[in-house]
N, C-alpha and C positions, 0 to 999 in steps of 0.2 A: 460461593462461586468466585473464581479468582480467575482472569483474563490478561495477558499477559503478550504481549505483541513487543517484541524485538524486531528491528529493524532502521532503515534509512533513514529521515525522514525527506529527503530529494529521489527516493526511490519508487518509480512508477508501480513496482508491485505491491510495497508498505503502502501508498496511499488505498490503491484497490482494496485491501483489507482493512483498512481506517473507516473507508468508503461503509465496505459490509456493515464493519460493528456501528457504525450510525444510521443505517437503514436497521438494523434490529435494534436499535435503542440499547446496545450494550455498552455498560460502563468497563472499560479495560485500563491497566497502565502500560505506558509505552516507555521501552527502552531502547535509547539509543545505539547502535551498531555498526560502525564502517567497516562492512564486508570486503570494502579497497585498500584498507591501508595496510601502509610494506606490511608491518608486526602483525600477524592472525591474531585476531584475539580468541582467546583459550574459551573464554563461554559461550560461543558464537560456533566454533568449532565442536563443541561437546555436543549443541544442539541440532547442527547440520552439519555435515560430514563434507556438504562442498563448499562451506563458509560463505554462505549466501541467505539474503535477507529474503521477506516475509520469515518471520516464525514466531510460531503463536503458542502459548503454553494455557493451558486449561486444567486447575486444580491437579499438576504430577504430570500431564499426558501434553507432550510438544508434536507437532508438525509443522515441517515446512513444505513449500511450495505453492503458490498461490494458490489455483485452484483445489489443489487438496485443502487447502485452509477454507476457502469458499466453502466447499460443498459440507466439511466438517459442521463448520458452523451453519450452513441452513441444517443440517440431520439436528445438531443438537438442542438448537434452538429453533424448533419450525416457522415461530410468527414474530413478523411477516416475511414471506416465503421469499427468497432471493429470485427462485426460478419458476416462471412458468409452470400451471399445474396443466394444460395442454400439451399431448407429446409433439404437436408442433409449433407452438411457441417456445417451450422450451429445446426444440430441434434447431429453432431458427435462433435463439438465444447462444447457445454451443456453436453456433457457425458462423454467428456475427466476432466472439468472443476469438476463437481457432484464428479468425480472418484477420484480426487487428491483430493480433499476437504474433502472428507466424510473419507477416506481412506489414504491417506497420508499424510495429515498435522501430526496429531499425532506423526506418526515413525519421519517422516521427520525433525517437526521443536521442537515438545516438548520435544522428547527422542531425538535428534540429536542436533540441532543448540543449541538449549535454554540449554541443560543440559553440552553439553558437552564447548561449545564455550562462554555464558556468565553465567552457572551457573543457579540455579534453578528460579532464578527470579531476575527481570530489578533489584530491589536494589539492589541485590546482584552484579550489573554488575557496576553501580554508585558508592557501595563502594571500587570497585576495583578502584578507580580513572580517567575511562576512561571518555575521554575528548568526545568522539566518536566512536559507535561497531564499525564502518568499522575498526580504530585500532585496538579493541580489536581483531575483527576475522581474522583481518591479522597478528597478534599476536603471536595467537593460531594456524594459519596453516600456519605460516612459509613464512609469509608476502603475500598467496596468497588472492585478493579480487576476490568478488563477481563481476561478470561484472552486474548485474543487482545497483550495489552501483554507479555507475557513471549516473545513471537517479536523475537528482535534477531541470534540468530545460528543458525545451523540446530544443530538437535539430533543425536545423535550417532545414528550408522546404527546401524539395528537389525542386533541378530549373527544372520549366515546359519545356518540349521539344515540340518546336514549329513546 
């Protein structure tokens, strides 16, 4: 099995799926991809047609779009489950999900993270020299990180009780 996650890594939707594959204890490699810079890159284009990150490759078979990637991988991998097995938890999961999406990404990360912590755009954040956001934004807030920044590789399963 081969897992294969292209993408940002300053991009709110690559961590979401970063996110996933460490709730299912998947080991993946991750490739880098600035879906902003002027020159398209040509493998990023081949894989998604609107040259935009999350995209996840699985033994031949790519998708992108976040939640399609989400739901992908709870089908393929069911344990443990991403969603709610109640159709009203998982009701209210999809409307918490819709609500921050549709409504709070903007304030949140365009007019917040993105303007105020790396400036109006990824080059803009490259010319500043950083080697890495998690520096720059512990930088800018006075060396506090993201606990969501320490997801890079999945954590070790929890030991079964017998």
């Amino acid at each position: 099995m081969t897992l294969v996650l292209t993408g940002l890594e300053i991009s709110v939707y690559t961590r979401i799926v970063r996110m996933a594959l460490a709730e299912k204890y998947l080991r993946y490699s991750f490739v880098e991809a600035d879906p902003f810079a002027e020159a398209p890159d040509p493998a990023l284009l081949r894989m998604n047609p609107f040259r935009r990150v999350p995209v996840l490759s699985h033994d031949g078979f790519a998708i992108f779009e976040t939640n399609a990637i989400l739901r992908y991988l709870d089908a393929a991998f069911p344990e443990p489950a991403l969603v709610p097995h109640t159709p009203r938890a998982a009701a209210r999961m999809a409307q918490v999900m819709g609500i921050v999406d549709c409504y709070g990404y903007w304030p949140l990360v365009r007019q917040g993270f993105s303007h105020r912590v790396l400036g109006s755009t990824t080059s803009r954040w490259r010319q500043r020299g950083a080697t890495c956001w998690r520096c720059t934004a512990a930088s800018a807030t006075g060396g506090i990180r993201c606990a969501a920044a320490a997801v890079s590789r999945p954590p070790a399963r929890p030991s079964q009780a017998r």
